[in-house]
Every structure is written in C-alpha cells, then in structure tokens.
C-alpha positions in Angstrom: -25.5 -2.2 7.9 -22.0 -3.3 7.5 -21.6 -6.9 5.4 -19.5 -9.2 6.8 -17.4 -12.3 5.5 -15.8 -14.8 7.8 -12.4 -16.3 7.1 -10.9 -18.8 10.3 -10.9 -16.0 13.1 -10.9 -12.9 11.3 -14.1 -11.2 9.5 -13.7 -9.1 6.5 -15.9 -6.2 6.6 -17.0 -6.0 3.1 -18.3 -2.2 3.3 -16.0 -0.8 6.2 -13.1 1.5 6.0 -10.8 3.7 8.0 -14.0 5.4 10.2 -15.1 1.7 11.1 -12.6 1.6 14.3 -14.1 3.1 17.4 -13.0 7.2 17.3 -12.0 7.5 14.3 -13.4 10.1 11.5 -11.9 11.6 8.0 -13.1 14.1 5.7 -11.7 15.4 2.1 -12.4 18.6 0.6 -11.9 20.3 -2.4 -9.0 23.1 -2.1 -8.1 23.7 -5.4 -4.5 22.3 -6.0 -6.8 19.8 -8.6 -9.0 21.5 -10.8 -12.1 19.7 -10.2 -11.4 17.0 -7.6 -10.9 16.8 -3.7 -7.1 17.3 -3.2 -7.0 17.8 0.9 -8.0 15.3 3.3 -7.7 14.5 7.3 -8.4 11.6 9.3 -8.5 12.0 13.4 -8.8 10.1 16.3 -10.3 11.3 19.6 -7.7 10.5 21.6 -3.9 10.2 20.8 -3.2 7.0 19.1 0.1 5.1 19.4 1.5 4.7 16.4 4.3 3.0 13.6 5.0 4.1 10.1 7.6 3.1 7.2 9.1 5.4 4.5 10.5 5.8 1.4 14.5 4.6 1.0 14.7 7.3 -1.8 17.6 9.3 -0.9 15.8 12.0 -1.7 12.6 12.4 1.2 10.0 14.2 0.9 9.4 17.9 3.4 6.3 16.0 4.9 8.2 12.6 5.7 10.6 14.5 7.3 8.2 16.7 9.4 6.0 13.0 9.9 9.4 11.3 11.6 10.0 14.3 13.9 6.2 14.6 14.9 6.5 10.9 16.0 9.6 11.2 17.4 8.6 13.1 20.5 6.1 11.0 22.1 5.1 7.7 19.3 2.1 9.0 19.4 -0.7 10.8 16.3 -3.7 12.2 16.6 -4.5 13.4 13.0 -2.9 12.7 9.6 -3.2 15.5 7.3 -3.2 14.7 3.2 -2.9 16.7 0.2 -2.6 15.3 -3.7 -1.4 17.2 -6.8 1.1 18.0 -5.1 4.2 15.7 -3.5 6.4 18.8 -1.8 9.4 17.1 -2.3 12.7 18.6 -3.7 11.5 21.7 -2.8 14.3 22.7 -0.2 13.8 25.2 3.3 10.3 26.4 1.6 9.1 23.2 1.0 10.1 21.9 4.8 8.3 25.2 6.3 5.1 24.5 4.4 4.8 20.8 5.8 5.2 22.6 9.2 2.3 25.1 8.3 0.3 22.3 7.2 1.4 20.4 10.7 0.4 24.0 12.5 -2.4 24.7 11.2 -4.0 21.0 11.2 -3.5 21.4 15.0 -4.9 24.5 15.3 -8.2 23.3 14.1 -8.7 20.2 16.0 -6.9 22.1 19.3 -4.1 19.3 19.2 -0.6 19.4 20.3 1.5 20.3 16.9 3.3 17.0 17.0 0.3 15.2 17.1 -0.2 15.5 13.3 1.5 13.3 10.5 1.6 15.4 7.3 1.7 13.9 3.9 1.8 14.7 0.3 1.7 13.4 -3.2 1.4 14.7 -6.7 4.3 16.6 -9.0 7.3 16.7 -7.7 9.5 20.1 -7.4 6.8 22.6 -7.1 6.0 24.9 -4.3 2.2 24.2 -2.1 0.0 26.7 -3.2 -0.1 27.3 0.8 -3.1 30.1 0.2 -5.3 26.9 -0.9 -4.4 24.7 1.6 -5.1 27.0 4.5 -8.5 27.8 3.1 -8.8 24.1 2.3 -7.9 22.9 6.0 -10.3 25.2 7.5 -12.9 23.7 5.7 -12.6 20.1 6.7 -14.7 18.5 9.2 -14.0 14.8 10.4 -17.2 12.8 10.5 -17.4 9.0 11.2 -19.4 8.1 8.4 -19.0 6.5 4.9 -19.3 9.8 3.1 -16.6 10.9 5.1 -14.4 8.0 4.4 -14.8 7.9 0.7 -14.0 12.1 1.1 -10.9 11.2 2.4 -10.0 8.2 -0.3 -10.9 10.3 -3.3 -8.5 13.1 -1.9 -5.1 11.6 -1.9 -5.9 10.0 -4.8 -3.4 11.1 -8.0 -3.2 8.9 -11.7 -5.1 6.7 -9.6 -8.9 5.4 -11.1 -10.0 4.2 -7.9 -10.3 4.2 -4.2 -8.0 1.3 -2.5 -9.7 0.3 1.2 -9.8 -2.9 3.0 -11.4 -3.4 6.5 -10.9 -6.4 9.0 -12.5 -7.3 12.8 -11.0 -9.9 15.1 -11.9 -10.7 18.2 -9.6 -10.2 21.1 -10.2 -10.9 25.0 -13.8 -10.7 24.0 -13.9 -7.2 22.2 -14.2 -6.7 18.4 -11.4 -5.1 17.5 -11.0 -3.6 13.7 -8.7 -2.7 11.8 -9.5 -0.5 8.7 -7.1 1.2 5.8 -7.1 3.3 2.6 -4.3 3.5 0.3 -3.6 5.7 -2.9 -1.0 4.3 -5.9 -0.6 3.7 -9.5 2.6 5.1 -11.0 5.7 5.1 -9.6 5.5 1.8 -7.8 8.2 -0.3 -6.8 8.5 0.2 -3.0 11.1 -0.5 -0.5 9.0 1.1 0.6 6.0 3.9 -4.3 3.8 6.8 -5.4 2.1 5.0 -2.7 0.4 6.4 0.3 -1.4 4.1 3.0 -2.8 4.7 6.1 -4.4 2.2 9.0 -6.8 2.9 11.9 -7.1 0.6 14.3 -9.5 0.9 17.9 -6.8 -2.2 19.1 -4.7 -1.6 22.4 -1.2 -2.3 21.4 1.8 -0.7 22.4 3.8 1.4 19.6 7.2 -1.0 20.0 5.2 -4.1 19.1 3.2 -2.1 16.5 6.1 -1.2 14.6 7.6 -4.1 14.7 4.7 -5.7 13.5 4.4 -3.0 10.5 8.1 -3.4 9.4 7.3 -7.5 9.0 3.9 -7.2 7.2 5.4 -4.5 4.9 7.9 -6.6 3.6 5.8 -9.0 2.4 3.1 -6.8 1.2 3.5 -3.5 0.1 7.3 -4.0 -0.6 6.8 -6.9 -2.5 4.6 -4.8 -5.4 5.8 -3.1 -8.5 4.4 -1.2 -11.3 7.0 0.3 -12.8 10.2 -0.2 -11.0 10.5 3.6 -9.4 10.2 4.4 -5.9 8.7 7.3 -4.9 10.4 10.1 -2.6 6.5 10.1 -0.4 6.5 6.5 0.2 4.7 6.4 3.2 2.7 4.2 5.7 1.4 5.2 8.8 -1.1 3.1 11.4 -2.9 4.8 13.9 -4.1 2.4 16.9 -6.0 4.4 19.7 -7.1 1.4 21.7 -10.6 2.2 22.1 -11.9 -1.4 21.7 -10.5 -2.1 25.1 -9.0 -5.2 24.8 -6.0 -6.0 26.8 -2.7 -4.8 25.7 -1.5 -6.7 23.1 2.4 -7.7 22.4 3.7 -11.0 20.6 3.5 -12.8 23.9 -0.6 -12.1 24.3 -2.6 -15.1 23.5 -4.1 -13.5 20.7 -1.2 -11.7 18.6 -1.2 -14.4 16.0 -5.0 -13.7 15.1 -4.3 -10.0 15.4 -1.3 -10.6 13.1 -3.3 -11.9 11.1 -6.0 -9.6 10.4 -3.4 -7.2 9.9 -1.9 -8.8 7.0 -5.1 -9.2 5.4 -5.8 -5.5 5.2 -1.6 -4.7 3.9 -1.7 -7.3 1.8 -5.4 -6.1 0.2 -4.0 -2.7 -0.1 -1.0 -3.8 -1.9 -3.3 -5.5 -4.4 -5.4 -2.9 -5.3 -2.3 -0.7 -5.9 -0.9 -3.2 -8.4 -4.0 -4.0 -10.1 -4.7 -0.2 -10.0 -1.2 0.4 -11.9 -1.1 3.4 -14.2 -2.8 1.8 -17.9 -3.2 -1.4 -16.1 -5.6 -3.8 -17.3 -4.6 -6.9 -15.3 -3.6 -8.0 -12.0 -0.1 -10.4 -12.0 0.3 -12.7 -8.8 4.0 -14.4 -8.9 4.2 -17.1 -6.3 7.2 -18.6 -5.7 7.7 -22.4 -3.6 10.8 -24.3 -3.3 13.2 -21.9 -2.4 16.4 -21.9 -0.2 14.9 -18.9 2.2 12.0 -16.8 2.8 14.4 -13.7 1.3 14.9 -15.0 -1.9 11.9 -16.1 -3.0 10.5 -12.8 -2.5 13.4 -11.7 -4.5 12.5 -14.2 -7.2 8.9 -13.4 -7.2 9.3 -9.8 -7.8 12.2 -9.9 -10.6 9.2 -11.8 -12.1 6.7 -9.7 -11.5 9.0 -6.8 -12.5 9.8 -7.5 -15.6 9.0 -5.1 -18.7 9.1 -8.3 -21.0 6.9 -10.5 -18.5 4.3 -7.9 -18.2 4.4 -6.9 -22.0 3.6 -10.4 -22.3 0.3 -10.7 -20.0 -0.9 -7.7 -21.9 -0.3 -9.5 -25.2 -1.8 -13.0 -23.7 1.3 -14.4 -24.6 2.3 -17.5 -22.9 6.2 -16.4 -23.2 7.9 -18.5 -20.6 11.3 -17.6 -21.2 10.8 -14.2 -20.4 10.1 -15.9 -17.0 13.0 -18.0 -17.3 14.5 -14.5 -18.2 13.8 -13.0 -14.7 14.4 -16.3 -12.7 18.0 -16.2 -14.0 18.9 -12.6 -13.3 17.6 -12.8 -9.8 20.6 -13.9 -8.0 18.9 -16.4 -5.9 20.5 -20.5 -5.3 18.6 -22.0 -8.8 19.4 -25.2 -10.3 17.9 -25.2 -13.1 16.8 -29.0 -14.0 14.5 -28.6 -11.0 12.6 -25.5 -11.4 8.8 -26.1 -12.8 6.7 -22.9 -14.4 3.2 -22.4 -14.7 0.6 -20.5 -15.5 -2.1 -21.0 -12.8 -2.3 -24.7 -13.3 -1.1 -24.6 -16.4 2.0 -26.4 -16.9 4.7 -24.6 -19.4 8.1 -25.7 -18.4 10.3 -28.5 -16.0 13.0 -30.3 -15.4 15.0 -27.8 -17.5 12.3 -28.8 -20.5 10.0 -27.3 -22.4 6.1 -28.2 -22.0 3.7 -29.4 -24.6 0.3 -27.0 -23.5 -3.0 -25.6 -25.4 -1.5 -22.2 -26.8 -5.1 -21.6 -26.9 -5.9 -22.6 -23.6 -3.1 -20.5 -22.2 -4.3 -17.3 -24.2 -7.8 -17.7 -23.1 -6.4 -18.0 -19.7 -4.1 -14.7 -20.0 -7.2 -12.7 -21.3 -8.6 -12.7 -17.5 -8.5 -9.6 -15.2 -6.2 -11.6 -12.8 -3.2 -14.0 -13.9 -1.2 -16.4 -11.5 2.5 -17.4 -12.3 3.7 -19.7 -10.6 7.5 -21.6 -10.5 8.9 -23.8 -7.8 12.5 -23.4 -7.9 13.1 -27.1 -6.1 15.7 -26.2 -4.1 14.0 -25.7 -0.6 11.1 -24.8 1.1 10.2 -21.6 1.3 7.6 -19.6 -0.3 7.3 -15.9 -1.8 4.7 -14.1 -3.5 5.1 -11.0 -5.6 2.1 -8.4 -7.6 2.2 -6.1 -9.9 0.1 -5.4 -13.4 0.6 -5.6 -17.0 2.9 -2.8 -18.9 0.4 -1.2 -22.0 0.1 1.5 -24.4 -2.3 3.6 -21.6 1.2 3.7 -19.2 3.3 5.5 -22.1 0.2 7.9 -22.5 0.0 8.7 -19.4 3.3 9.4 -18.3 4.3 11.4 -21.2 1.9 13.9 -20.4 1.8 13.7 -16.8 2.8 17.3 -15.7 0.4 18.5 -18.8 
C-alpha cells in the first residue's frame, strides 16, 4: 500500500519510485564490474516514451552521452535506459564510443526495441575500458519488473561513493487522471553541476509532448540540480533523462493547458528532492547546507549568490566545525560578482541573527553551535537590493571526503 502525503494539489507518494507510473519497470543485477554489489541496471517503458534530457558542460563528454544524444536525436523518443557503475566510459576514445553502442545493441536486442530507443549511461572511474564480457552476460540477465524490489535493484546499481539510494515520487491530478511522476538519482563526489558525478532519471505515465518537456527540464534544472555542489567538479556523465509515456491518459499537456502550473509543480518537487539527497549524500558528508538567498537584483544572481555560499571550502569547513564564522559568508557574498551594497545585506543562521547593516551581531555562540550540530543547517542573507530569491545545497567538507578520495581508484 503506497503512503501518501498531500501538499496544495500535489501528493507525495512517500513509498513510490520510478516503477510507480503506469508501464514502467526496472531491474539491477550484479555483473561483476563491483566486486560484491549490483553495477548494471535498466528501466523500460512499454511503449516509447517522449522524452528530454540535460548533460554535462564538461568539454570532455562521456561515450554514453554521446551515444544517449544521437539515440534521441532521431525520433525524441526512449524506450529503455540502460545503466552501469564502476565504470564512467569516458576518455576512453573510438573503443570506448563502440562499447556504449554495444551496450545500446544489445539492450535492444533483449527487450526487441528499435536500437535508438535506448539511452545508455555510465559512471564510476574514469579512463578505463568496460569490461564488455561482463556487461553482456550482465544485460542478459536483467528482467524489468514493476515492483519495489525491482526499483530499489535498479537504485542500488548506479550507485558509486554513494551510501544511499536517492528517489522521490509525486502524483497530480490532471483532466481527472492521476498522473505520477517518479525518479531516482545517484551522486556524492564530484558534484558541482551545470549540469556532477550525478546521474538522474524520471518516469512519468503524463501525456506531454517532448518540446514542452524539455523546456520544462532545462527550467527545473537550473534551479535544482544545477544549483548543488559538493565539491566544485563537474563530472564528464552528468546526465538527466525523463521518460513520459503518457499512459495516464490525460490530455496533452503544454504551458497553455489549464493544468501545467500543477504539473510544473510536481515536477519540481521530485528535481528539487533529488538534488537534496545528492548534497546531503555528499562524499564524508555529515550535514545538509540550504543557502537561501532574498533581496536580490534578479533571479540569476541570487542563485549565483547562493551557491558561492554554499560552495565554499571555508563555509563548509565551518558547518562541520559548528562554527558560527560569518565572515566566511561575507567571504563568498563578496567574491560573487553579483549588485551588493553592503550596509544592507542581513546574515543568519536559520533565525539566528549574525550580521546587518554592515555590523556585526551580538548572538548565543552557544546557541549558534547547538544549532550547527543538526543534520540540516539553513543560511540565510538578504542582500537588500531587490526582490528576488535563490536557493543553493550542498554539505559540509570533513576528514571522511579526504579519505575517500585519496584512495578512490584503490
């Protein structure tokens, strides 16, 4: 039985995932690229979806992207994604490029799909050869099934550095028809997307055309998934990709239907959870950092100021220590290139108050650690100088990141 929580005209489905839209399934197996741990994983729709997606800007794109873009090239439309971990295939030249095209091949081949029907990704170590003998065993075995198992088979394959599964599922109601909109993500390290490594992918049984699909995609992402960062590195398999195979049967939808707004809306919730997870999820992470910026000139550069914030070594060195360091948010406010003035900007730390009108605060030191100690912190700083808004997440910087990234390839 699927728990449900209501918030205005969207429902959160507390339990569902990326098999909760009508036709979809997934499965994850084990193939071998990890040692112990499923590394290959599928999901499928049964019928070709319309669909959107958003890479990496690295200049340096990963074989599957490039085989992704071309398979949606020909007719905007997927049918199956195919995933692997331990692996990203990128920088791996002509070899690397004809192994994301055996993995496209052969993906077909067992669900009897045109080739260009299937999306191929990868993520793992970069500049090393697919042990392709593994991965055609591997995709042999998978079987798509529209069940929970099945899901969290699929979220525990493309899973890397990361320590858990990152899924978020919405329904909204439109021209009478439940529609839902489910996703699963995988990031920890190597985050700071424009559009980082960071994987996500969203089913959807909504009827909407792929135009108005991607140009809802492009929006959402900048102000979720682009506005994370872990460690300042993009990726070179940045990658999201939705899937909408209009099997709720609602009418069409576009930005002129009735609706859009509320489907809009549900949308963002399930990006914007994603993009959460990933920053709290951040590689030796032990807290979640929400920047929310107010008060500024435009929409751009309070995103901008957010995630300078947000970004920052020193800020985050500071959440881990609990240390109610304000200038190192000053710091990050004033490198940001963004209209500041700075006898009007406020700072505070959820509701407490640290600095304004170009003055320091008088504030519990003890209250302020206490408050820094939780799981998830709020910064907050209204720059005065409009009225736009921005908000920004990442995680603290700690000992565990060092560790694990010196011996990441060991």
């Amino acid at each position: 039985m699927l728990e449900t929580k209501e918030t205005s005209a969207i429902t959160k489905i507390n339990d569902g995932s990326i098999v909760t839209p009508k036709g979809f399934s997934a499965d994850g197996v084990h193939a071998g690229l990890r040692y112990n741990k499923n590394d290959l994983g599928v999901i499928f729709s049964e019928v070709p979806a319309n669909c959107a997606a958003v890479y990496t800007q690295s200049h340096f794109q990963a074989a599957p992207l490039k085989v992704t873009q071309e398979s949606i090239g020909k007719e905007g439309l997927l049918q199956a994604i195919i995933v692997n971990s331990a692996n990203a295939n990128a920088c791996t030249g002509e070899q690397g490029v004809k192994d994301a095209y055996e993995m496209r091949e052969r993906c077909a081949s067992l669900f009897e799909i045109q080739p260009h029907y299937v999306a191929v990704a990868s993520t793992g170590v970069i500049g090393e050869f697919l042990k392709m003998d593994k991965i055609r065993t591997g995709i042999e075995q998978l079987q798509p099934k529209a069940t929970s198992d099945s899901a969290n088979a699929f979220q525990n394959a493309i899973l890397t550095t990361d320590l858990v599964m990152k899924t978020s599922c919405y329904e909204v109601e439109i021209d009478g028809k439940k529609v839902v909109i489910g996703g699963a993500a995988k990031g920890s390290g190597m985050i700071h997307p424009n559009m980082a490594t960071m994987l996500s992918f969203v089913t959807t049984d909504a009827n909407i055309d792929s135009a108005s699909l991607q140009s809802l995609l492009s929006e959402v992402t900048d102000k979720t998934y682009n506005q994370i960062t872990v460690d300042g590195d993009t990726s070179t398999n940045d990658m999201v990709l939705v899937m909408a195979n209009g099997q709720a049967g609602n009418e069409q939808l576009n930005e002129t239907h009735p609706q859009w707004n509320d489907f809009k809306a549900a949308f963002k919730e399930v990006s914007e959870e994603l993009a959460k997870q990933i920053a709290k999820d951040g590689e030796g992470a032990t807290k979640l950092i929400e920047v929310e910026v107010t008060g500024a000139k435009t929409k751009q550069e309070a995103n901008v100021v957010a995630k300078k914030i947000v970004g920052s070594s020193l800020v985050k060195t500071a959440v881990y220590g609990a240390d109610a360091n304000w200038g190192r948010i000053i710091c990050a406010v004033g490198y940001s290139e963004a209209s500041v003035q700075p006898e009007k900007i406020d700072i505070y730390l959820e509701d407490i108050c640290l600095f304004t009108a170009n003055s320091p605060q008088a504030f519990s030191e003890e209250i302020a650690t206490e408050y820094l100690k939780q799981d998830s912190v709020k910064i907050k700083v209204n720059l005065g100088v409009g009225e736009e808004t921005g908000k920004a997440w990442g995680c603290d910087l700690t000992y565990d990141y060092v560790k694990i990234n010196a011996s990441y390839r060991t």
